[in-house]
mmCIF file of the N, C-alpha and C atoms, coordinates in Angstrom:
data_MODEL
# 
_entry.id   MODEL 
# 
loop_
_atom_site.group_PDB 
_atom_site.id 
_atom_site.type_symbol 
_atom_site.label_atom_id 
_atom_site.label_alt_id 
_atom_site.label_comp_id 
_atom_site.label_asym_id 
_atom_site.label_entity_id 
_atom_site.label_seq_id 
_atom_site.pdbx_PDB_ins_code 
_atom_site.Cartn_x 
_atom_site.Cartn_y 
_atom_site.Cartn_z 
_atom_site.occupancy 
_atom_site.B_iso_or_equiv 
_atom_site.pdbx_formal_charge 
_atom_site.auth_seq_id 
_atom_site.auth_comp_id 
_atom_site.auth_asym_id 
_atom_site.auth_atom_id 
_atom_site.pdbx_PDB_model_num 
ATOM 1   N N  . UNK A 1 1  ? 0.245  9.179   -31.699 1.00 0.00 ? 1  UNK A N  1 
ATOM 2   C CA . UNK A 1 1  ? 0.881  8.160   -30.890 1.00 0.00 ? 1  UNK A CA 1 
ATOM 3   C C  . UNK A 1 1  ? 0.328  6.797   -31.255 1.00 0.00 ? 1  UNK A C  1 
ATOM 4   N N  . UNK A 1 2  ? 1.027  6.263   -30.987 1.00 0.00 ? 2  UNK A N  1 
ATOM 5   C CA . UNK A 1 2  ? 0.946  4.352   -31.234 1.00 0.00 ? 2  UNK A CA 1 
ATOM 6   C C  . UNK A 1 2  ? 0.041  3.965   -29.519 1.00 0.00 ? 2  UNK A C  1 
ATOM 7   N N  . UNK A 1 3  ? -0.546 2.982   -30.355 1.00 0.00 ? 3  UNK A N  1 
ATOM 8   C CA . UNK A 1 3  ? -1.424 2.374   -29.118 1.00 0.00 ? 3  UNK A CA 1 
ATOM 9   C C  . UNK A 1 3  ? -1.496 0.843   -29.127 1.00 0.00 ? 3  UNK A C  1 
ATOM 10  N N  . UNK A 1 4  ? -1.016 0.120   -28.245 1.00 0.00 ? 4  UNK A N  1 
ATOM 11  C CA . UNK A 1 4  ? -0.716 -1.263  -27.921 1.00 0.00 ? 4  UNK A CA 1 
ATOM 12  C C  . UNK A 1 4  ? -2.144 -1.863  -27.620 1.00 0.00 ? 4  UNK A C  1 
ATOM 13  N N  . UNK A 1 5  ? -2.551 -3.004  -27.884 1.00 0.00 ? 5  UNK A N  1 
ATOM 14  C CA . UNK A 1 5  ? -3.398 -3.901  -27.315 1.00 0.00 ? 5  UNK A CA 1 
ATOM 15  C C  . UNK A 1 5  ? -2.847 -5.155  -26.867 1.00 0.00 ? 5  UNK A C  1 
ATOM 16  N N  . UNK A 1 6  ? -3.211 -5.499  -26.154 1.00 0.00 ? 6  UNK A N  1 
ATOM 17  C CA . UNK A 1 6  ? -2.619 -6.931  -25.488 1.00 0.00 ? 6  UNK A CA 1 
ATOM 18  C C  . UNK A 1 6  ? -3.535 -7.417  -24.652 1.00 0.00 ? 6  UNK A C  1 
ATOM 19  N N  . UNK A 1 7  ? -3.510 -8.881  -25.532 1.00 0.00 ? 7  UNK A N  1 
ATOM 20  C CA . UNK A 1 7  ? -4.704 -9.659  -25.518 1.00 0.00 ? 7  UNK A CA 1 
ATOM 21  C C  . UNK A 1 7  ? -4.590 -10.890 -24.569 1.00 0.00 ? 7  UNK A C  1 
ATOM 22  N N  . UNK A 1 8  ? -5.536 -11.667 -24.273 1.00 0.00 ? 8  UNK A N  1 
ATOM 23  C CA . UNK A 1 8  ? -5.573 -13.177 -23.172 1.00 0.00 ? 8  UNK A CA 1 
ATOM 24  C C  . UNK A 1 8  ? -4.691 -12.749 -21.671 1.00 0.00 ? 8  UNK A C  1 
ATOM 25  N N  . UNK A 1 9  ? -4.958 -11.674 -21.458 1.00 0.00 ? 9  UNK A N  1 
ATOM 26  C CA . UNK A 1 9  ? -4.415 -11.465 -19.680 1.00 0.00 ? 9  UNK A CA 1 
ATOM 27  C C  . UNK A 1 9  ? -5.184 -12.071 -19.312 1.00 0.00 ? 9  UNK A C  1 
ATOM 28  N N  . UNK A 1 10 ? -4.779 -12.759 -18.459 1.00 0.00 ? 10 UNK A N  1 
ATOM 29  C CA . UNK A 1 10 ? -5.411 -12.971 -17.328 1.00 0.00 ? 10 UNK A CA 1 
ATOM 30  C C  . UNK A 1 10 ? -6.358 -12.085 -16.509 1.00 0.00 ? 10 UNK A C  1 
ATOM 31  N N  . UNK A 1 11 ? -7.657 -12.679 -15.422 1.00 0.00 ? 11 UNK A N  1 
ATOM 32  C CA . UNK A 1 11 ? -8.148 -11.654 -14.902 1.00 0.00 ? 11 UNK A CA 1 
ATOM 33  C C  . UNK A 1 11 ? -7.351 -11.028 -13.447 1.00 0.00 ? 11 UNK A C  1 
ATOM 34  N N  . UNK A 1 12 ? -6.838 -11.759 -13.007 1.00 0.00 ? 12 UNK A N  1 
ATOM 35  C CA . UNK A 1 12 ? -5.760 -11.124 -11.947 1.00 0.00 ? 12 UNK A CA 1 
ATOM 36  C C  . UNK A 1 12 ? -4.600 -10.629 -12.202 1.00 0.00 ? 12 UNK A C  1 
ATOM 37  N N  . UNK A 1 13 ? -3.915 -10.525 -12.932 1.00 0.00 ? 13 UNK A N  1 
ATOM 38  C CA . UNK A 1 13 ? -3.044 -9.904  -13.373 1.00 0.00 ? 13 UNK A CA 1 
ATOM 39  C C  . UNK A 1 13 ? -3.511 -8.458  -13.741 1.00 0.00 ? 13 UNK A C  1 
ATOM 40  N N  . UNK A 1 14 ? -4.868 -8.196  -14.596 1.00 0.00 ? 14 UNK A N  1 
ATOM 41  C CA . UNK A 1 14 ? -5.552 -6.780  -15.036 1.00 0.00 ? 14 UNK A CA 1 
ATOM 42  C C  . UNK A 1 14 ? -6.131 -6.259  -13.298 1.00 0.00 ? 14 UNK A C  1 
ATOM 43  N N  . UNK A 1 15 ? -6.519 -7.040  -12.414 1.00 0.00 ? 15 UNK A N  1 
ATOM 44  C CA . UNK A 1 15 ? -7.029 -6.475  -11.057 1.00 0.00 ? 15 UNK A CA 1 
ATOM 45  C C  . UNK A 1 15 ? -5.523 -6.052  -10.767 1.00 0.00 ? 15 UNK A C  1 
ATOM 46  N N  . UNK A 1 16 ? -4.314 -6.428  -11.009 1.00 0.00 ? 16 UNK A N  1 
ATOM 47  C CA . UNK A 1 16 ? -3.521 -6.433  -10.120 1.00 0.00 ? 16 UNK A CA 1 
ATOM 48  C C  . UNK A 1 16 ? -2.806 -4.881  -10.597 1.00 0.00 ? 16 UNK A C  1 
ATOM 49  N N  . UNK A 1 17 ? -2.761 -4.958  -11.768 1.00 0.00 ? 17 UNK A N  1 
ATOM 50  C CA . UNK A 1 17 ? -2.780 -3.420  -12.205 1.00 0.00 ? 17 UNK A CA 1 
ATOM 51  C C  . UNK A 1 17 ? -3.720 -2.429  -11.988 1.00 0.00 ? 17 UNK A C  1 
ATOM 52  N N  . UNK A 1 18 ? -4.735 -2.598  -12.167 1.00 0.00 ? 18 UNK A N  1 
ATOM 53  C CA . UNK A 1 18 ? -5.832 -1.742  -11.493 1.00 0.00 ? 18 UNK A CA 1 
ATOM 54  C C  . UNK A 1 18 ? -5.757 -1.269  -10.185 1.00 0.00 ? 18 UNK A C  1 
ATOM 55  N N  . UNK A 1 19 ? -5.227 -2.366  -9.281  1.00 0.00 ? 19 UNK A N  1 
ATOM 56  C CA . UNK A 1 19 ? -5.145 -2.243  -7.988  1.00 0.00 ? 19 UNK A CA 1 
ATOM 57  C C  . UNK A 1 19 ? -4.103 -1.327  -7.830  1.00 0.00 ? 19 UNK A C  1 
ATOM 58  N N  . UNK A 1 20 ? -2.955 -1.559  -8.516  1.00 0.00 ? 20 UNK A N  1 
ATOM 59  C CA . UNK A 1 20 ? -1.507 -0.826  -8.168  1.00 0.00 ? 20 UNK A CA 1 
ATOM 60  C C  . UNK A 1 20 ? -1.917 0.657   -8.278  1.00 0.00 ? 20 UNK A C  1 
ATOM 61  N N  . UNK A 1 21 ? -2.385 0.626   -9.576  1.00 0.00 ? 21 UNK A N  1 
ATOM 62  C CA . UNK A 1 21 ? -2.503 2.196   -10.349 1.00 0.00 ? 21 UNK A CA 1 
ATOM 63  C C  . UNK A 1 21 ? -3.671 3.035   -9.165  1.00 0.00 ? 21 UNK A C  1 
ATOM 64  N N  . UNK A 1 22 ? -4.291 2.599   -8.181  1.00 0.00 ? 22 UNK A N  1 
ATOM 65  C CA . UNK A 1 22 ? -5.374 3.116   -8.194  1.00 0.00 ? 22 UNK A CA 1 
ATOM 66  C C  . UNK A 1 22 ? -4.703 3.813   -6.750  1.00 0.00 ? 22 UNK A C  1 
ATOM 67  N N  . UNK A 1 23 ? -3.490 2.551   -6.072  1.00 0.00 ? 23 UNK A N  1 
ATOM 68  C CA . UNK A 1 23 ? -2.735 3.262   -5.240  1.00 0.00 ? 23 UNK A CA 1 
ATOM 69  C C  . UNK A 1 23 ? -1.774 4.222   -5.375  1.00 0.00 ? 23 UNK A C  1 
ATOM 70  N N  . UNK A 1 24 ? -1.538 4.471   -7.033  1.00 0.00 ? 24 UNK A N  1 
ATOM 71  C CA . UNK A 1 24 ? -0.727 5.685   -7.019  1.00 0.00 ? 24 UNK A CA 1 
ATOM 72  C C  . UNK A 1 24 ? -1.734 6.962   -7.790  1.00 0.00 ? 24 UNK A C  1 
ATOM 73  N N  . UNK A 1 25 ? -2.771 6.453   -7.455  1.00 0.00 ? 25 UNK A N  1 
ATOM 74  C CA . UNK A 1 25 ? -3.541 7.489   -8.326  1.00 0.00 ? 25 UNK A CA 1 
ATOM 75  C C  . UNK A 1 25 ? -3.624 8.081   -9.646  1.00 0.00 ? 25 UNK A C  1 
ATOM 76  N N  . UNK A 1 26 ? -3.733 6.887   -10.289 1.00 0.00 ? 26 UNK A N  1 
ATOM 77  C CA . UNK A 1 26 ? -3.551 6.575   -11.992 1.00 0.00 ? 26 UNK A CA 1 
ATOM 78  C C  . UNK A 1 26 ? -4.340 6.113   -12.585 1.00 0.00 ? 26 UNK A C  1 
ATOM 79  N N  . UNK A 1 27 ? -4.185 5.987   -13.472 1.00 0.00 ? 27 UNK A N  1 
ATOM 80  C CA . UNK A 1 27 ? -5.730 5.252   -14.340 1.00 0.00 ? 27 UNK A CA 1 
ATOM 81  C C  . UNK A 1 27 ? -4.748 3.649   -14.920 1.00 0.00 ? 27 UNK A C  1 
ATOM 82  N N  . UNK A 1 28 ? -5.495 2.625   -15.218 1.00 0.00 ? 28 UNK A N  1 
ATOM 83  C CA . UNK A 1 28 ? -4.819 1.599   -15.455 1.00 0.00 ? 28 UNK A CA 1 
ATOM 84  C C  . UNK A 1 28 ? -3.903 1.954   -17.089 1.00 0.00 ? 28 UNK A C  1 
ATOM 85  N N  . UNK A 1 29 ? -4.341 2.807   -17.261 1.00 0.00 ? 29 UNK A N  1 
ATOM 86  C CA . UNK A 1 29 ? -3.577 2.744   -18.907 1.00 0.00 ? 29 UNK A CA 1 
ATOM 87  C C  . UNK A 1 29 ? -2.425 3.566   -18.268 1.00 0.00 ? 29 UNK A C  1 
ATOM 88  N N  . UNK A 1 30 ? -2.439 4.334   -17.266 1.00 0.00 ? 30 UNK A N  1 
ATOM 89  C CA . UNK A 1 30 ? -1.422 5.304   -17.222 1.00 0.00 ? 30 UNK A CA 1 
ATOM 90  C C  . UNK A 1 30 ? -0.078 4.195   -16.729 1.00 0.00 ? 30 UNK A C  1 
ATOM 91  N N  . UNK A 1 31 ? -0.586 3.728   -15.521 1.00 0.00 ? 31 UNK A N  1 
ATOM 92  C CA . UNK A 1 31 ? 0.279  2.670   -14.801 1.00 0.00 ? 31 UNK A CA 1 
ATOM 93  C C  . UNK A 1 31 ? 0.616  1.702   -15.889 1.00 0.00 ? 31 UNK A C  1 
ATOM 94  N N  . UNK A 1 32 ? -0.336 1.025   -17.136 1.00 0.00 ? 32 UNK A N  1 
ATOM 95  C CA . UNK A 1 32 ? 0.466  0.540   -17.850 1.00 0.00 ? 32 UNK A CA 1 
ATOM 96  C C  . UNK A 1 32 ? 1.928  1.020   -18.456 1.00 0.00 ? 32 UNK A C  1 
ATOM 97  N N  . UNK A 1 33 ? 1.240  2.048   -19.215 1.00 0.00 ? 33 UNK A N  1 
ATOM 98  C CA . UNK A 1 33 ? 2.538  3.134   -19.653 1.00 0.00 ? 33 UNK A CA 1 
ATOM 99  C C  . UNK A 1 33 ? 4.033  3.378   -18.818 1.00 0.00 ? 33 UNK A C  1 
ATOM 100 N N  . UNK A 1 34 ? 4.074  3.645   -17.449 1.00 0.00 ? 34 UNK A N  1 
ATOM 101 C CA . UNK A 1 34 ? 4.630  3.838   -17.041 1.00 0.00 ? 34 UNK A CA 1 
ATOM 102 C C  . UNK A 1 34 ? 5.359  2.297   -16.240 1.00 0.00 ? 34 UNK A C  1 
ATOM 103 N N  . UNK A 1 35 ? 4.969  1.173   -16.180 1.00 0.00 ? 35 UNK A N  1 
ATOM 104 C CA . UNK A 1 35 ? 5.177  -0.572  -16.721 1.00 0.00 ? 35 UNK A CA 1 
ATOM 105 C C  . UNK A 1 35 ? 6.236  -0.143  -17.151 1.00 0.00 ? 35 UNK A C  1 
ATOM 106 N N  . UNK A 1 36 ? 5.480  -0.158  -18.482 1.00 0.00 ? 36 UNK A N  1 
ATOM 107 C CA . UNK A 1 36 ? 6.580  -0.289  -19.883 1.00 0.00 ? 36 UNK A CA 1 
ATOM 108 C C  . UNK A 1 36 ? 7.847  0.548   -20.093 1.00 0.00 ? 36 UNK A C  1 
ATOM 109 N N  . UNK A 1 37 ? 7.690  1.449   -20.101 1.00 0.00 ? 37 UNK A N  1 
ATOM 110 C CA . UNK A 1 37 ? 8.639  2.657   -19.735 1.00 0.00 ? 37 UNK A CA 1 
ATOM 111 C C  . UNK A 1 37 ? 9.931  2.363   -18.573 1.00 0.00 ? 37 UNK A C  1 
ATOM 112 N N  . UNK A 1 38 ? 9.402  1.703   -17.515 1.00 0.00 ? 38 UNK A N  1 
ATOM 113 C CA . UNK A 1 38 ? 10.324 1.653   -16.571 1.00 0.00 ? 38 UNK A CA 1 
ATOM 114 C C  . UNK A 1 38 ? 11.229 -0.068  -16.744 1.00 0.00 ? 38 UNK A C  1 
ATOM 115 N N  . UNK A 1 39 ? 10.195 -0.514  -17.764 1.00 0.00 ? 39 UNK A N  1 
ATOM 116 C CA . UNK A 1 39 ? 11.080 -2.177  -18.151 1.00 0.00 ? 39 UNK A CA 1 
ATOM 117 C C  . UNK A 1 39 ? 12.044 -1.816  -19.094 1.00 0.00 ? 39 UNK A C  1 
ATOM 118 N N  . UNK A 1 40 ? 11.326 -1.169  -20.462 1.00 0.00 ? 40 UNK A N  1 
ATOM 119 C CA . UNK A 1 40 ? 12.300 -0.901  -21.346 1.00 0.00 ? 40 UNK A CA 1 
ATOM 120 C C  . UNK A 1 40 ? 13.400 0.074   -20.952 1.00 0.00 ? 40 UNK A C  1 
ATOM 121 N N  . UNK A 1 41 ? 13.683 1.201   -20.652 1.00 0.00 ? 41 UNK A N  1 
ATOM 122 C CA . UNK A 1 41 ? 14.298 1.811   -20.261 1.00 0.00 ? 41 UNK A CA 1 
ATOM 123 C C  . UNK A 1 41 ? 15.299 1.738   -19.056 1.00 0.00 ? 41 UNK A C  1 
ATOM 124 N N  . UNK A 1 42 ? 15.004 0.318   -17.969 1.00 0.00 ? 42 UNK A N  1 
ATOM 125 C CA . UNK A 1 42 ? 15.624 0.372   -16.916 1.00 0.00 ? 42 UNK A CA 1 
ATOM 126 C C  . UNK A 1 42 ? 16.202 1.307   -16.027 1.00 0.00 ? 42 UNK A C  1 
ATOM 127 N N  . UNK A 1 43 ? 16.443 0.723   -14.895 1.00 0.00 ? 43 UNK A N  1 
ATOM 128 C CA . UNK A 1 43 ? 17.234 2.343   -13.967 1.00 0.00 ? 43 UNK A CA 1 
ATOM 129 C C  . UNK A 1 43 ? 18.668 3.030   -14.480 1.00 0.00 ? 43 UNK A C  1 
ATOM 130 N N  . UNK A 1 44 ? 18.449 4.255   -14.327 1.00 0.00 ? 44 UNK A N  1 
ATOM 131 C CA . UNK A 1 44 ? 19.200 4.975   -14.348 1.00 0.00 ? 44 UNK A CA 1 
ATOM 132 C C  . UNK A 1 44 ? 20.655 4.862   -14.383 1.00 0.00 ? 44 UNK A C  1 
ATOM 133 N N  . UNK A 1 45 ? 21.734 4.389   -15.323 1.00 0.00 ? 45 UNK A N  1 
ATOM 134 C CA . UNK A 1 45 ? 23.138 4.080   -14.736 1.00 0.00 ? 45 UNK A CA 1 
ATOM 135 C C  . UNK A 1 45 ? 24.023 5.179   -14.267 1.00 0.00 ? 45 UNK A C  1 
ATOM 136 N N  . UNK A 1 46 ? 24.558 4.985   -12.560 1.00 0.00 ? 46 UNK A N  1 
ATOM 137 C CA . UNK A 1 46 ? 24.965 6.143   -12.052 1.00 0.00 ? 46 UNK A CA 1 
ATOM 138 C C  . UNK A 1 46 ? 26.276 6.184   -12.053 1.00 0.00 ? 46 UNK A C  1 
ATOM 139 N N  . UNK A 1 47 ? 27.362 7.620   -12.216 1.00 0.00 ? 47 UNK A N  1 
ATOM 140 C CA . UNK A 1 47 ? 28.655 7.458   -12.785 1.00 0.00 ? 47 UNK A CA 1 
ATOM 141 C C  . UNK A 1 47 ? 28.666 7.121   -11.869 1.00 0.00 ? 47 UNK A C  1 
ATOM 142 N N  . UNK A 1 48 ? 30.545 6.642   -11.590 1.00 0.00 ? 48 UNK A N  1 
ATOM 143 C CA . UNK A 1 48 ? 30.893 6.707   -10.793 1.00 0.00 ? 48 UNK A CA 1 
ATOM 144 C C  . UNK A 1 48 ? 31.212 7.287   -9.363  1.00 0.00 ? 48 UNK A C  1 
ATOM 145 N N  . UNK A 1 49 ? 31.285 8.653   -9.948  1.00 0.00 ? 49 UNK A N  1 
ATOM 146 C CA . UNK A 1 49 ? 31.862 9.837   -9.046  1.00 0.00 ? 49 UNK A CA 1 
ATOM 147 C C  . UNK A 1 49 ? 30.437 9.814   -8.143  1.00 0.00 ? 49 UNK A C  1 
ATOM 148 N N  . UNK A 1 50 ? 29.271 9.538   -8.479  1.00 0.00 ? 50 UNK A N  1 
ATOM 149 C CA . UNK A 1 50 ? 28.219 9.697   -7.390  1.00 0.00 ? 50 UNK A CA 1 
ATOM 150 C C  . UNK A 1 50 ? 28.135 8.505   -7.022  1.00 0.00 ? 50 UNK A C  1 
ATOM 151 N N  . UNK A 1 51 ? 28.271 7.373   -7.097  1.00 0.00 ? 51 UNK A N  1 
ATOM 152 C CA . UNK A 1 51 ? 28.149 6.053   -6.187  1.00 0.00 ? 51 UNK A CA 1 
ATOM 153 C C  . UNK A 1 51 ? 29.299 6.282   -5.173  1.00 0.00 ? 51 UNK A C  1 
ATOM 154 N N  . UNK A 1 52 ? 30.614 6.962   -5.448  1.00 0.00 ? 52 UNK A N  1 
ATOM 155 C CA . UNK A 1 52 ? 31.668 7.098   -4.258  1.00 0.00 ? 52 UNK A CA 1 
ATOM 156 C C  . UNK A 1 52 ? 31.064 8.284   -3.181  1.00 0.00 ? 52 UNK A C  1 
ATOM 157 N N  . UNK A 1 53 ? 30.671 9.129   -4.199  1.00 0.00 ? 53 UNK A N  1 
ATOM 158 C CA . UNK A 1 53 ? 30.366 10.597  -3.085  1.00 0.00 ? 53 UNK A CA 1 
ATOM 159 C C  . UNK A 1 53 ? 29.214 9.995   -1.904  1.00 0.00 ? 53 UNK A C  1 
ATOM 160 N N  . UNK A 1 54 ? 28.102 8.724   -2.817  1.00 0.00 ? 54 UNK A N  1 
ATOM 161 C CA . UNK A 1 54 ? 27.247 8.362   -1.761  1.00 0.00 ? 54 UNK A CA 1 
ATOM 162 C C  . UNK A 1 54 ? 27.388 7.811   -0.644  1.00 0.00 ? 54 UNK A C  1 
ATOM 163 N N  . UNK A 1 55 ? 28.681 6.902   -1.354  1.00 0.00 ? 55 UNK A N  1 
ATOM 164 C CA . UNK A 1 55 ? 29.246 6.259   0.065   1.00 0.00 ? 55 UNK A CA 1 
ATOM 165 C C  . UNK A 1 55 ? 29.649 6.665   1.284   1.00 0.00 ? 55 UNK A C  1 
ATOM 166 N N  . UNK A 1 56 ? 28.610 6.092   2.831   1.00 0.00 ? 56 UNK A N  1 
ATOM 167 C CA . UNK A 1 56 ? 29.120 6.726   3.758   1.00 0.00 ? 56 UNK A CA 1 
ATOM 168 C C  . UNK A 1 56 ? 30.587 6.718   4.368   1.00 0.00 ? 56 UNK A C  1 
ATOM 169 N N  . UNK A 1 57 ? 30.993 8.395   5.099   1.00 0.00 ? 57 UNK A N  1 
ATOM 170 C CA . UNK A 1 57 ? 32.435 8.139   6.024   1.00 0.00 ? 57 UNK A CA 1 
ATOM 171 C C  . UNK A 1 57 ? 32.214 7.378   7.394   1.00 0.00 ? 57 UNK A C  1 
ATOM 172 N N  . UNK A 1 58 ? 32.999 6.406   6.900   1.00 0.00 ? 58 UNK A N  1 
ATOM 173 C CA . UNK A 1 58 ? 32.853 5.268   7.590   1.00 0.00 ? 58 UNK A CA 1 
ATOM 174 C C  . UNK A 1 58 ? 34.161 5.374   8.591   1.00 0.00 ? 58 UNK A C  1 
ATOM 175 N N  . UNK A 1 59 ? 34.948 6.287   8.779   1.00 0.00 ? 59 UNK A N  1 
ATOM 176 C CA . UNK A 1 59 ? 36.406 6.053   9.000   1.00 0.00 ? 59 UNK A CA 1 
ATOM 177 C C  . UNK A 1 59 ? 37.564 6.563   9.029   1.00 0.00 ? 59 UNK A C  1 
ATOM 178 N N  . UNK A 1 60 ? 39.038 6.008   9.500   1.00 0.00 ? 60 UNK A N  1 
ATOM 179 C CA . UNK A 1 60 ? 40.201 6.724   8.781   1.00 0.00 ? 60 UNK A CA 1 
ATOM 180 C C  . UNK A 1 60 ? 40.865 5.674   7.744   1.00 0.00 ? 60 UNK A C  1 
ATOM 181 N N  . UNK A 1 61 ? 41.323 5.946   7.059   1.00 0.00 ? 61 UNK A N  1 
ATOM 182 C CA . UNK A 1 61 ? 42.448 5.330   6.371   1.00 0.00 ? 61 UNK A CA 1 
ATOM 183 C C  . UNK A 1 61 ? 42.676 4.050   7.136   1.00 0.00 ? 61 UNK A C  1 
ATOM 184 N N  . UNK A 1 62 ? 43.616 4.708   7.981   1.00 0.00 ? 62 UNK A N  1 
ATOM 185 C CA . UNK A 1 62 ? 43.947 3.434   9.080   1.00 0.00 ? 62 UNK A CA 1 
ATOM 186 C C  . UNK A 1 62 ? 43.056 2.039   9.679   1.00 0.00 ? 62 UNK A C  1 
ATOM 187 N N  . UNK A 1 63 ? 42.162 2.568   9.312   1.00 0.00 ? 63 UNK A N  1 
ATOM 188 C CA . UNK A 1 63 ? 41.034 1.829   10.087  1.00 0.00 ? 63 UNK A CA 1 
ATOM 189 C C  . UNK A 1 63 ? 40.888 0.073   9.193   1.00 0.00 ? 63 UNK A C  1 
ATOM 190 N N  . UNK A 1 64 ? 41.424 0.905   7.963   1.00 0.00 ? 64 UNK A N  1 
ATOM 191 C CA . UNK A 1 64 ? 40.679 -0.568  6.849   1.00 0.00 ? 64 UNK A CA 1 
ATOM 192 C C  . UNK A 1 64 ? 42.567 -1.248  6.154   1.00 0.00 ? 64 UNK A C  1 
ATOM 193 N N  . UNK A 1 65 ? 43.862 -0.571  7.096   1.00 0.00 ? 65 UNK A N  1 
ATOM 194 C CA . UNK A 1 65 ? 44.785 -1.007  6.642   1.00 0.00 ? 65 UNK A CA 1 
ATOM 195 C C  . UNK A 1 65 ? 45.107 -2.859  6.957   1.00 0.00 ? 65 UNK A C  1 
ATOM 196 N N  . UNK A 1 66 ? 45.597 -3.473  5.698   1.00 0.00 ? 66 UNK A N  1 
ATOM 197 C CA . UNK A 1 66 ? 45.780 -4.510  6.525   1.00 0.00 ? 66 UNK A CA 1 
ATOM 198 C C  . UNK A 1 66 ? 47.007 -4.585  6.679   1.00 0.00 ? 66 UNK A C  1 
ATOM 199 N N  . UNK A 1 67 ? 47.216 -5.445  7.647   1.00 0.00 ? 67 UNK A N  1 
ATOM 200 C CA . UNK A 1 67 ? 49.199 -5.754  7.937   1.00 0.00 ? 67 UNK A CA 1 
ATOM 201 C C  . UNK A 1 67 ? 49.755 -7.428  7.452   1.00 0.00 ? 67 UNK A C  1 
ATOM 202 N N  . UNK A 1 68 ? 50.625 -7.308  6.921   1.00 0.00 ? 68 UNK A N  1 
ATOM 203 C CA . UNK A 1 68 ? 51.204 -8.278  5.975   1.00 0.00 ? 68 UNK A CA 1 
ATOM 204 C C  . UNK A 1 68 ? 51.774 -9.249  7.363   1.00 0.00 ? 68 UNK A C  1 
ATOM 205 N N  . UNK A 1 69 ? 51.316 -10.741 7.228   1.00 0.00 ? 69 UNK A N  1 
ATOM 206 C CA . UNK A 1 69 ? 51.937 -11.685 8.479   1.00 0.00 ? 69 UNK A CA 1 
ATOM 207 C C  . UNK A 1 69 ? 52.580 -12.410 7.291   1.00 0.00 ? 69 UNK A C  1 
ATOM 208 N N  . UNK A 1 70 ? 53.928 -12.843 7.809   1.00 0.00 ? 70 UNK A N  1 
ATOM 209 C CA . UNK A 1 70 ? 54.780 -13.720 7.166   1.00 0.00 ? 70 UNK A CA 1 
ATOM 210 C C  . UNK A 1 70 ? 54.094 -15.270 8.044   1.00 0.00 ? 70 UNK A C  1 
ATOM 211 N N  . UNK A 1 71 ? 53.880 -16.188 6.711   1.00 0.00 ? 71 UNK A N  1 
ATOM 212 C CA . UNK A 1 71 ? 53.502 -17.575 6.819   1.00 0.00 ? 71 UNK A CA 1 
ATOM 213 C C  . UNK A 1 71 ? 54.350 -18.139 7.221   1.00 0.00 ? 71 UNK A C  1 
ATOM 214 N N  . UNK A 1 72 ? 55.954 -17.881 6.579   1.00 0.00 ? 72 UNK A N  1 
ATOM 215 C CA . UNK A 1 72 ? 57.013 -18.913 7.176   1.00 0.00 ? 72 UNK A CA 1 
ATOM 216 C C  . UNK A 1 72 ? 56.862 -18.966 8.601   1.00 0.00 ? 72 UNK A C  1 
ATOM 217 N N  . UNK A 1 73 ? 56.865 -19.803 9.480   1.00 0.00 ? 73 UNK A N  1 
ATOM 218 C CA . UNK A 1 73 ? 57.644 -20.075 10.349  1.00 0.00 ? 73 UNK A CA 1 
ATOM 219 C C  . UNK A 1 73 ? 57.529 -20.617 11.629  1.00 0.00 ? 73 UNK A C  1 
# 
């Protein structure tokens, strides 16, 4: 495996990882790793069919119909 160094952090920025990792019970290299991983890779894109299924029933049909008003007059 490939191994990154990265140099002139700051010292709060390295506490601030330390700090994170130590609340998920990680070691700072791990929480780095998993940083990087979750920047490059971004979230998950979800089809469609599960963003509708998530959506709550909110309703009937009827509920969200609108009714057409004539402007003339």
């Amino acid at each position: 495996m490939a191994q990154l160094i990265v140099r002139k952090l700051p010292d709060e920025l390295v506490e601030a990882l330390k700090q994170q990792a130590s609340r998920r019970n990680r070691s700072a290299e791990q929480e780095h790793r998993e940083i990087l991983r979750a920047a490059l890779h971004g979230p998950r894109r979800r089809r469609l069919a599960e963003v509708l299924a998530a959506m709550p029933d909110v309703g009937e049909d009827s509920d969200f119909r609108r009714e057409q008003q004539d402007r003339r007059g």
